[in-house]
N, C-alpha and C positions, 0 to 999 in steps of 0.2 A: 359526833364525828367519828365512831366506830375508833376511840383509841387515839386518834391524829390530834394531838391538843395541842406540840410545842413550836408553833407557829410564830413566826418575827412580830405579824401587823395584829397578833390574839387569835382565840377565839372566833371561828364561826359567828355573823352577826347575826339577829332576827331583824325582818323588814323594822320595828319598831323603834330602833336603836342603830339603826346606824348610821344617822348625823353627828350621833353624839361619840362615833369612834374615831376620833382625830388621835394621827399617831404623834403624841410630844415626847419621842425617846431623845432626853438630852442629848446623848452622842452622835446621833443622827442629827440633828436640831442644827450642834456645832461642825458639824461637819460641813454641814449645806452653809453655815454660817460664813466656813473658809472658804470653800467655791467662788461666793459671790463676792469676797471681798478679792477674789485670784480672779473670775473672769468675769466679772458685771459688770466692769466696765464699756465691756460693747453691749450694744441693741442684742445680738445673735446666745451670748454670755448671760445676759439677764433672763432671756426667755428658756433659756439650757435650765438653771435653777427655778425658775419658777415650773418648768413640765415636771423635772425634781421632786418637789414640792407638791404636786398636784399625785403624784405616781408614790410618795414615801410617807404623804403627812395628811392627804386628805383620807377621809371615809373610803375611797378607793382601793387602800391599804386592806383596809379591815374587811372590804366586800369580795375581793381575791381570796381570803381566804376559803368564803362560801364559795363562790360562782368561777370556773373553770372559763368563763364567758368574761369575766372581770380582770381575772389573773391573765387571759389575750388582750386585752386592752392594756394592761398594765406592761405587757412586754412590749406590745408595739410605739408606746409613750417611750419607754427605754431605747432602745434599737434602730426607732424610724423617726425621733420626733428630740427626744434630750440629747442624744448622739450627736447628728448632723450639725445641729447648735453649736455644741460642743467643739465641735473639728472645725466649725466655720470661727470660734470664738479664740482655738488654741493650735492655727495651722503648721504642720511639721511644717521645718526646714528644709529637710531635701524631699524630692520627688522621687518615688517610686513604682512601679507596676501597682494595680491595686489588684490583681488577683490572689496573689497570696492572702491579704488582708481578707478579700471576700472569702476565699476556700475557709479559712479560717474560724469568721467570722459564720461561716453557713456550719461547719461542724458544730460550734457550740451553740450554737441554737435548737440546731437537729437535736443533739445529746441531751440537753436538759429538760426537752421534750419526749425522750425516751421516756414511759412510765417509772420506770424504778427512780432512775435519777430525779423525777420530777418527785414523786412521792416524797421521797429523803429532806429535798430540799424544804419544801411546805412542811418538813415536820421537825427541822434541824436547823436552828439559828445560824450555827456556823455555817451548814451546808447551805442554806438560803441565801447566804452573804456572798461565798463562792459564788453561787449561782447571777446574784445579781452583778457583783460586780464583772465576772467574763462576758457577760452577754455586754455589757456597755462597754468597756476597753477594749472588747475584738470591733466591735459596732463603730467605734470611733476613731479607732484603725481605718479601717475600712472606707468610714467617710472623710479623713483626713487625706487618705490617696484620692478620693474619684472628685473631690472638691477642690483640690489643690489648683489654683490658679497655671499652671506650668503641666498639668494634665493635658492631654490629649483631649478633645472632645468627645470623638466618636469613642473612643476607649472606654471613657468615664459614662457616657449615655447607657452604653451596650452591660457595663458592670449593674449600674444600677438597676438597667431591667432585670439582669439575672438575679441583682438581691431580692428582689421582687417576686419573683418566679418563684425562688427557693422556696421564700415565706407562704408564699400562695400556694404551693404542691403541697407543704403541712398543713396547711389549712384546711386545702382537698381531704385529703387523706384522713384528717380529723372531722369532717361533715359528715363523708362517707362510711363512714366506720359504725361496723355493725354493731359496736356494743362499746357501752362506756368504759375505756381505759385506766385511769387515776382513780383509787382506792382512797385518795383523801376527799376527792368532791362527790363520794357513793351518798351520802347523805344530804350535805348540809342543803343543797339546790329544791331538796321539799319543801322548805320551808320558804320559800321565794315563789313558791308555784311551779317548782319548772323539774321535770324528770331529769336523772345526771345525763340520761343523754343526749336528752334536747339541750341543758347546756353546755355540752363538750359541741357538738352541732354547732351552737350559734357562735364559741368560741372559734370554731375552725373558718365559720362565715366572715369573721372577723378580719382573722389574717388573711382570710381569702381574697376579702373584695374591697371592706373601707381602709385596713389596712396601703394598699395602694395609693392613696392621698399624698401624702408624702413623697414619697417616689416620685409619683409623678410633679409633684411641686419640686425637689432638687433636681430633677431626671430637666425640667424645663430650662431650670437658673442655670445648669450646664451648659446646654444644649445655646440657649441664648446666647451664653459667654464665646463657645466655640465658633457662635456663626457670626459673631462682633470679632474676629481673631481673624477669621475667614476673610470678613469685609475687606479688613485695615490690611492683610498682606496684599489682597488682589489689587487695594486702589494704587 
């Protein structure tokens, strides 16, 4: 990995070995441990910990670190999928505009997709940890306001496309791009078959288009609520 070795989820994996890289870091383990006992009590709270789970403990961990393709997956599990869980499992009390939350919530996504800062992080525990942890407390900011039962509808529809948008222009921008970016995934992607820049490509296709899933699933459960809001004042 041309030097990049001090990574949270190890080592670069080979095809051959990576079922057997489940990540059991104790602190992490108990960490998720107090999550679930704080918000698994709802349906939306248990699913928040288990994507958790699936993004921190499975082989998906250890495969981020090879595939630039894995590590978009693994943000979009964070941001579009354990977030909204999250904000639907732990809803603020008051209501507020949710753009600041989105403005917000689109900077630190942008930024940690800057090359440098992204390189840092893949190779800096601590800086990995900043990393993860802002992307999910700006994310669930964010879906805390446009989920909020006392939200606006059309407000909340129109936010969520533009999180959408955001996510999808990086996405673009990382298809399109003439040459591979991230000096930590300049290697390990050989060994999976895949040139680094075809997978920085198929990461960007990622954000680009399944990414959207989501969105469109909460973007609908709004939208739904708003026109059930609509019904009951006109009848």
């Amino acid at each position: 990995m041309s030097g990049w070795s001090h990574i949270y989820c190890g080592p670069a994996p080979d095809p051959g070995d990576i079922w057997m890289r489940w990540n059991l870091d104790p602190v992490l383990i108990a960490l998720l441990a107090v999550l679930g006992l704080m918000v698994g009590r709802s349906r939306a709270g248990a699913l928040s910990v288990l994507v958790l789970i699936v993004a921190f403990v499975s082989p998906i961990c250890a495969l981020s670190a090879a595939l630039f393709s894995a590590r978009f997956v693994h943000h979009v599990l964070l941001v579009a999928v354990a977030a909204p869980l999250l904000a639907m499992a732990c809803p603020r009390r008051a209501v507020r505009s949710g753009t600041i939350p989105f403005l917000i919530s689109a900077v630190v996504l942008w930024a940690w997709h800057l090359p440098p800062a992204y390189d840092l992080a893949l190779s800096n525990v601590a800086v990995y940890w900043v990393m993860q942890a802002s992307l999910l407390v700006t994310a669930v900011a964010f879906w805390q306001a446009v989920l909020h039962p006392r939200q606006g509808g059309g407000a909340a529809v129109l936010l969520i496309l533009a999180a959408y948008m955001q996510m999808g222009l990086l996405g673009a921008l990382l298809t399109f791009a003439p040459a591979q970016l991230y000096a930590i995934h300049a290697v390990a992607p050989l060994a999976w078959g895949m040139a680094p820049l075809a997978d920085q490509q198929l990461g960007g296709l990622i954000m680009w288009v399944p990414a959207s899933l989501p969105y469109i699933l909460f973007g609908t459960v709004v939208a739904r609520r708003g026109w059930r809001v609509m019904r009951r004042a006109s009848a």
